[in-house]
N, C-alpha and C positions, 0 to 999 in steps of 0.2 A: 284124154291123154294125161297121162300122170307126168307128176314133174320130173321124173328121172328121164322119161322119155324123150319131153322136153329139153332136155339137158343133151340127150346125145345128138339128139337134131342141131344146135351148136356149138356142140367138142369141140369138131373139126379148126371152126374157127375162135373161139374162143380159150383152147387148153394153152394158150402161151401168154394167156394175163395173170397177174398177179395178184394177189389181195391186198394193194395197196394201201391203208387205211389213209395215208395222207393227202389220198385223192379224193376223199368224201364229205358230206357236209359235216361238218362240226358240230349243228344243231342236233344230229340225230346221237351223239357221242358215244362213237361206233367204238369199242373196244381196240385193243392192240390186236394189230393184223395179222394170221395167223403163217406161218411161211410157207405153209403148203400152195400148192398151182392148184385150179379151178380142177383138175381130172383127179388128183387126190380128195379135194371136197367132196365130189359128186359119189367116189367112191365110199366115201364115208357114211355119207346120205343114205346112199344102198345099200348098207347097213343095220339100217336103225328100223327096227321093224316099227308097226306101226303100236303095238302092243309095248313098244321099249319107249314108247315116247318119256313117259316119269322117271328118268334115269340122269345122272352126275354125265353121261355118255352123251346122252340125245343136247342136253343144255348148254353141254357145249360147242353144239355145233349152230347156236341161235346168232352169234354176231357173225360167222362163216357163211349163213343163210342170208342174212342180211347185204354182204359185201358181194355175194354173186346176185345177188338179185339188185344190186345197182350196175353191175357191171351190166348185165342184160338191157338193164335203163339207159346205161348209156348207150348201148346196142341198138336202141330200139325194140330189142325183144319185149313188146311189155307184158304180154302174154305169159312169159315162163317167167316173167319177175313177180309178177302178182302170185303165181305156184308156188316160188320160193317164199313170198313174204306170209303166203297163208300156213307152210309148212313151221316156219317160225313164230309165227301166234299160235299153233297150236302146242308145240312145245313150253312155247313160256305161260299156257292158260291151264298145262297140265303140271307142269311143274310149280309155279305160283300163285295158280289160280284163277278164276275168270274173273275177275275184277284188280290184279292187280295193275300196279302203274310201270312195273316193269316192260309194258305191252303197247305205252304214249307211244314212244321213239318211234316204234315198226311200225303203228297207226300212219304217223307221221309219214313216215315213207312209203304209207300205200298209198296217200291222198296225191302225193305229189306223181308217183306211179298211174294212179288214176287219172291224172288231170292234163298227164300227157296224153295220155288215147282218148281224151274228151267224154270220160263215162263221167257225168257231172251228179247224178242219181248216185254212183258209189261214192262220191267225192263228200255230198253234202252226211250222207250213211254213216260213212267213217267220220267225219265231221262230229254227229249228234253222237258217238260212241266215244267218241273221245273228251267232250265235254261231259258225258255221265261216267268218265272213269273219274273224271277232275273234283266232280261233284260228291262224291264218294269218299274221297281222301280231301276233305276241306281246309286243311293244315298245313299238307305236305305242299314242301319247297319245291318237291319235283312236280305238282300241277301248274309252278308259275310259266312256264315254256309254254303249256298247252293255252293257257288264257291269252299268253301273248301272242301267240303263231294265229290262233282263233280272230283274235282282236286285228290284228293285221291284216288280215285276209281279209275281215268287214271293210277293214277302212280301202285297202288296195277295189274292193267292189265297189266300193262307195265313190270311188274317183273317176272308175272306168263308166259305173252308169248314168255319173253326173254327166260323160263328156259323150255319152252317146251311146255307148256298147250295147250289145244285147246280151243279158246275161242270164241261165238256164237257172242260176239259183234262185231270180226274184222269183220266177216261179215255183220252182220247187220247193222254198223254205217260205211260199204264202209269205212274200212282204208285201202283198199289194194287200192285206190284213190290215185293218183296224186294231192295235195295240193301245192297253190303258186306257179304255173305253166300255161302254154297256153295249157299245152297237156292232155285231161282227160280221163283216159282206162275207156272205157265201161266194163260192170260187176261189182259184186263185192264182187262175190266167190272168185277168187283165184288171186294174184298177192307176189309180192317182200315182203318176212318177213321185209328188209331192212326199205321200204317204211312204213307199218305198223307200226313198229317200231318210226321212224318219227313223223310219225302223233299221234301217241299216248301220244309223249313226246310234241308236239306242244301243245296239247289240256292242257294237266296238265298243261304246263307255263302259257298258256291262262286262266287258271281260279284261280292258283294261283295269278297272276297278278292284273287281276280282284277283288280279295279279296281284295287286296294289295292297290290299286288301290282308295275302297272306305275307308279305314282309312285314306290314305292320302288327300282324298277329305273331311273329316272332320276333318284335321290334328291334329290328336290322336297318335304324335308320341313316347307319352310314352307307349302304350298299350304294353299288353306282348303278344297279341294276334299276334299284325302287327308281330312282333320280330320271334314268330316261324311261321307264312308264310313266310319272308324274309329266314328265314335259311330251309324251305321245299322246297325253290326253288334252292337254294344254292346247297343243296344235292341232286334236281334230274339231276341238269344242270353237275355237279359231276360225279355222277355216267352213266348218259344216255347223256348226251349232247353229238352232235358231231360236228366234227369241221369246219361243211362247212353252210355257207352262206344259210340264217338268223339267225341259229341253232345253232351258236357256245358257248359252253359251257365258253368260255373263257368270251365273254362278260357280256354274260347274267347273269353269276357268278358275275362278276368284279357292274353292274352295281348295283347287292342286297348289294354286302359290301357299295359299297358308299353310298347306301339313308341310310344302317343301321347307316355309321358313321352322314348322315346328323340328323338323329334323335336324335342322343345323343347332336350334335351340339345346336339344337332347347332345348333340356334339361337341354341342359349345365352341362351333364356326362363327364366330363372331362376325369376321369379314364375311362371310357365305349367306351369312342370316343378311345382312344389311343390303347385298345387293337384289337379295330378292325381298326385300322390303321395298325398293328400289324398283323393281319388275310388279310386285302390286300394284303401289300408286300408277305406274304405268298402264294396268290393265284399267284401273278405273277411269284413266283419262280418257284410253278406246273407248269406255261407256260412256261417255260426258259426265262421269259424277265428277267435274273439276275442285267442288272443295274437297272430296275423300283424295282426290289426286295429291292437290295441294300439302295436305296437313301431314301426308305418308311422304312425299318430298324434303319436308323440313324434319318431318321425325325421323329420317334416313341419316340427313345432314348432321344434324344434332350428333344420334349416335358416333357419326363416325368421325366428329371433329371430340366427343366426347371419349372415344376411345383412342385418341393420338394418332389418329391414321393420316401415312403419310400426304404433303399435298397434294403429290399425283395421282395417287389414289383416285382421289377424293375429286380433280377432274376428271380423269378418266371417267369414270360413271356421269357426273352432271356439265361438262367443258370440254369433250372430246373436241381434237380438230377438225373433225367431220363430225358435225349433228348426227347424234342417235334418231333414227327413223325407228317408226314402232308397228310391229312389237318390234322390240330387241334382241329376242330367241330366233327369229329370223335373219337371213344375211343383210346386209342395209344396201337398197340397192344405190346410196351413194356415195360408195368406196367404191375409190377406179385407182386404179397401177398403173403407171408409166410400162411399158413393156415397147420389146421392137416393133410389134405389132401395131402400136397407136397412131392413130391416124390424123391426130389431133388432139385437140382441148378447147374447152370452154370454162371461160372462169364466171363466175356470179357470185351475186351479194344478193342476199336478202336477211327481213330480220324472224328472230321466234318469239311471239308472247308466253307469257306466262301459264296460255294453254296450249301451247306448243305446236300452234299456226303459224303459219309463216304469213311473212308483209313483205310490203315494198320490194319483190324481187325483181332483180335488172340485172341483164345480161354486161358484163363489162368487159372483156374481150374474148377473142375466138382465133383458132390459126384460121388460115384463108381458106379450108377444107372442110369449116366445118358447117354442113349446110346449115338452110334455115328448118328444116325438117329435125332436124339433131337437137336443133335449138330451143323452138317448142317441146320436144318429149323431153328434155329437160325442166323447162318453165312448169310445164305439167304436171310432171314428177314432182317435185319441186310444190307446187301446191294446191296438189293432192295429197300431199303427206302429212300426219301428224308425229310430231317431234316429243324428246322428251327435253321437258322445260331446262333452259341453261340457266347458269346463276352464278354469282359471285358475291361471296359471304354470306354466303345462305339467304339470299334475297330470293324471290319468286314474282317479283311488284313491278317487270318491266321488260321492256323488248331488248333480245342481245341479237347485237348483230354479227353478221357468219359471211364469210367470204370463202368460198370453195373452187378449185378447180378439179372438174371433171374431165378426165380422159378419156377418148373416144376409142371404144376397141372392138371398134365391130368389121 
């Protein structure tokens, strides 16, 4: 069935929508909508012979192709959306070329087009067709969307087959493979969650990187773009890195703080650079390297008592009234809000060393409400966490003691 055909199958219910472009993803950056109704489009279409594809005529009717073929998506038609979206890569591979990057976007919305009707074979297809368009144009700004969409998508797999899921790409993209190795297991149905796992986290660093990669090839190191790929890698190397050889989350962590403080260096954010001098020594401390911790603590300090910054400042980062729990880049889970909703409170003391363990913690009062269950996951909490070291005058040589109350909002 041809897509016109398609399209009359449903007219009926379709001819009274609009091409609204404000109802579409923004990732895909659908052009200005055009004012015509879906029965003018479809006219238009049945026009364009197939021989007129190379025409000023046929090109532009690629973002029109595009807008009905989401609107089918949201239809559920997904059948006649994949017609429309193949009709529009053909137009833009004849008009631009078959390799151009004019052709990510509509990729882009085949996969997710695909991924609703569960064809995961076109999914991963379009997937490897879209990283060799990326790979092609190694400079262009416009391949960073494609690294990132790619890279997200690893880590969104990475989470779901950590927690259980079954998912059709580990086998069809052979991640139960041996990567960076002499030894390669034949198959590639079944092997090591471990390995899997691995390679999944390999592939996200590799296209975050990638993304990473062409700002600083244009050195755009004010963008807020580069900023949150820097801290997306930060958080997967975090949460999934492991600690062996190439893979170690320590490095690969270590080395996003440093280009972010070179960045602010090239800006000459002074304040910007200092707190993530701040967020290093912190990450050293998550590895137990306590003197590297230490010495980037007081080199922090220094700076910013050397550049007149004001006092609040200057607690704010090392004297909050809530301890900094770490990492930092993370929410802390001990900020709690009074709200109507609270059900209580518990207050406590304990103290932080100078590597940012807590001592002597003791519950010192509670409302009547607040179990003893609440109270342990508290204590817990509480010291299971590493802290970022407090001070005053730039000391690091001793325990400061912290009084908090925790509000109960569950």
């Amino acid at each position: 069935m041809t897509l016109f055909e398609r399209c009359q199958t449903v007219r009926a219910t379709a001819s009274t929508l609009m091409l609204a472009v404000a109802l579409l993803d923004p990732r895909f950056g659908f052009a200005q909508a055009p004012s015509a109704s879906l029965d003018e489009v479809i006219r238009q279409l049945e026009n364009i012979e197939e021989g007129d594809l190379a025409s000023s005529r046929a090109a532009e009717l690629i973002d029109p192709l595009r807008t009905l073929a989401l609107r089918y998506q949201e239809e559920g038609s997904h059948e006649a959306a994949a017609a429309a979206i193949e009709r529009a890569l053909a137009i833009i591979r004849v008009n631009y070329g078959l390799h151009s990057l004019e052709q990510a976007p509509v990729i882009l919305q085949s996969i997710d087009n695909e991924e609703a009707r569960d064809n995961h074979g076109a999914v991963w297809a379009s997937e490897q067709v879209l990283l060799d368009l990326a790979r092609r144009h190694p400079h262009d700004l416009a391949t960073v969307p494609v690294f990132r969409e790619i890279a997200d998508r690893r880590v969104d797999s990475l989470q779901r087959y950590i927690a259980g899921d079954h998912l059709p790409e580990i086998v069809i993209g052979c991640y139960y493979q041996y990567r960076r190795t002499n030894f390669v297991r034949e198959g590639c149905t079944s092997g090591s969650k471990g390995v899997a796992v691995r390679n999944l986290l390999l592939d996200a660093r590799r296209y975050y990187e990638d993304a990473i990669a062409i700002f600083r090839h244009h050195e755009l190191y004010s963008s807020d773009e580069l900023r949150k790929l820097e801290m997306k890698l930060i958080r997967v190397n975090y949460f999934y890195g492991d600690g062996s050889s190439p893979l170690s989350r320590y490095e690969h962590g270590k080395d996003s703080l440093r280009r972010l403080i070179d960045y602010d260096v090239e800006n000459s954010a002074v304040l910007s650079q200092i707190e993530w001098l701040v967020q290093l020594a912190d990450w050293e401390l998550m590895h137990s390297n306590n003197a590297l911790a230490l010495n980037g603590y007081k080199h922090a300090y220094e700076r910013l008592t050397r550049e007149g910054m004001p006092r609040e400042s200057i607690e704010q980062l090392y004297s909050p009234k809530t301890p900094t729990v770490l990492p930092a880049f993370l929410p802390n889970p001990l900020v709690s809000v009074q709200t109507p909703q609270s059900t209580g409170f518990i207050d406590a003391a304990f103290a932080i060393n100078r590597y940012g363990k807590s001592r002597h913690i003791e519950i010192l009062d509670t409302t009547s409400n607040a179990s003893k269950t609440a109270r342990r996951r508290l204590m817990r909490l509480i010291s299971l966490s590493r802290f970022r070291p407090r001070t005053e005058d730039g000391r690091f040589d001793g325990e400061s003691p912290v009084v908090l109350r925790y509000y109960l909002n569950e």
